[in-house]
N, C-alpha and C positions, 0 to 999 in steps of 0.2 A: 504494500500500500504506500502512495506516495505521502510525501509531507503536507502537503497541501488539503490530501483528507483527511490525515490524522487531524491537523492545528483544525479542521472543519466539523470532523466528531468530537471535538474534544470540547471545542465550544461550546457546540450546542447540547452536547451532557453539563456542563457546566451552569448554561443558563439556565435547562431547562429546570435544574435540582434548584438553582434560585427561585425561577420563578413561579415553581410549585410550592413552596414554602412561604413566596409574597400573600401568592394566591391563597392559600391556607389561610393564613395570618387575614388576610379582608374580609374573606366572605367566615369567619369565625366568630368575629364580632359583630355586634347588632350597628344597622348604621345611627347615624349620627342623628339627636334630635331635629326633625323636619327635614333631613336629607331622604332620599328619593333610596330602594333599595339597589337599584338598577346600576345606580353612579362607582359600587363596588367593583363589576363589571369590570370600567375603561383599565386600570392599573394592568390588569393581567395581559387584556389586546395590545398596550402601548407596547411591554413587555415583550409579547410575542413578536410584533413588527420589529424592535430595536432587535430580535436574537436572526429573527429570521435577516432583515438588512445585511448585520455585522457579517452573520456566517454565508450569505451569498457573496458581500464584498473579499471576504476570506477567500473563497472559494475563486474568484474569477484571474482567470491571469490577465497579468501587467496592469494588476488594480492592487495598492498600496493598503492592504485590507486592514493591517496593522495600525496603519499613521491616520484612517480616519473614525474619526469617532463621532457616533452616533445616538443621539437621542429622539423620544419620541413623547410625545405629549397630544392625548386626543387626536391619536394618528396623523398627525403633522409632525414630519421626520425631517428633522438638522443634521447636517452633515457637515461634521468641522476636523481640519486639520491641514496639514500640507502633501499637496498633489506634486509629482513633476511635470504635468503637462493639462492643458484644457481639455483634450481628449480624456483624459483619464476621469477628469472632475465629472465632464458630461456624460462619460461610461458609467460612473459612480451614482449620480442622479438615476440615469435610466434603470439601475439596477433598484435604487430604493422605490421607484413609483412604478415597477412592477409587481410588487407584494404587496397581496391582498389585503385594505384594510389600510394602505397609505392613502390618506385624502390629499397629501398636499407633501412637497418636498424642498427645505429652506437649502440652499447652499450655501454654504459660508468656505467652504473649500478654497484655499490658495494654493494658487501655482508658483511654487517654490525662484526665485530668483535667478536669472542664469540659463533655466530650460527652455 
C-alpha cells in the first residue's frame, strides 16, 4: 500500500474516532433552554465535511494536502494555508465543493512567493 493511503486511512480512522465521541458528547445532552433539538445535528455534518475535505485533499496528487487547512462551519468550508501554485489552490476549491453537504467554499489559500 502506498503512503499516500496509509496518511488517507489513517486520517480518516482518526477523525472519525473524534468525531464519534463529539457526536456522543451533543446528542447526550439535553439541548439548550429554547434551543431547537435539530441544531445538535450541524456539529457532526461540519465534522464530517472538514474529514471528508482534508482526507480527499490528502488523497489527491500534486495537492499540498498537509499545508492546507481546513474548516467548516454550517457547511461553508475555508480553506487556508500556502499553495505553490493557482492551479493547485483552484484544484483544492474544486475538491472541497464537490463533497456533499458543502454549500459554499471560502478560499483564503496563498500562493507561496517565487512560484
Amino acid at each position: 500500500m502506498d503512503t499516500r493511503k496509509m496518511k488517507h486511512l489513517l486520517l480518516m480512522g482518526i477523525v472519525a474516532a473524534a468525531s464519534a465521541g463529539a457526536i456522543a458528547t451533543v446528542h447526550a445532552r439535553p439541548p439548550a433552554h429554547g434551543m431547537q433539538e435539530h441544531a445538535s445535528a450541524q456539529p457532526g455534518s461540519d465534522t464530517w465535511i472538514t474529514t471528508k475535505v482534508k482526507a480527499d485533499l490528502l488523497a489527491t496528487k500534486d495537492i499540498p494536502g498537509m499545508a492546507i487547512k481546513v474548516e467548516t462551519v454550517n457547511g461553508v468550508v475555508s480553506l487556508s494555508g500556502d499553495v505553490d501554485s493557482r492551479a493547485e489552490a483552484d484544484r483544492a476549491v474544486a475538491i472541497a465543493k464537490g463533497i456533499k453537504g458543502v454549500s459554499h467554499v471560502n478560499n483564503r489559500l496563498m500562493v507561496r512567493a517565487g512560484k
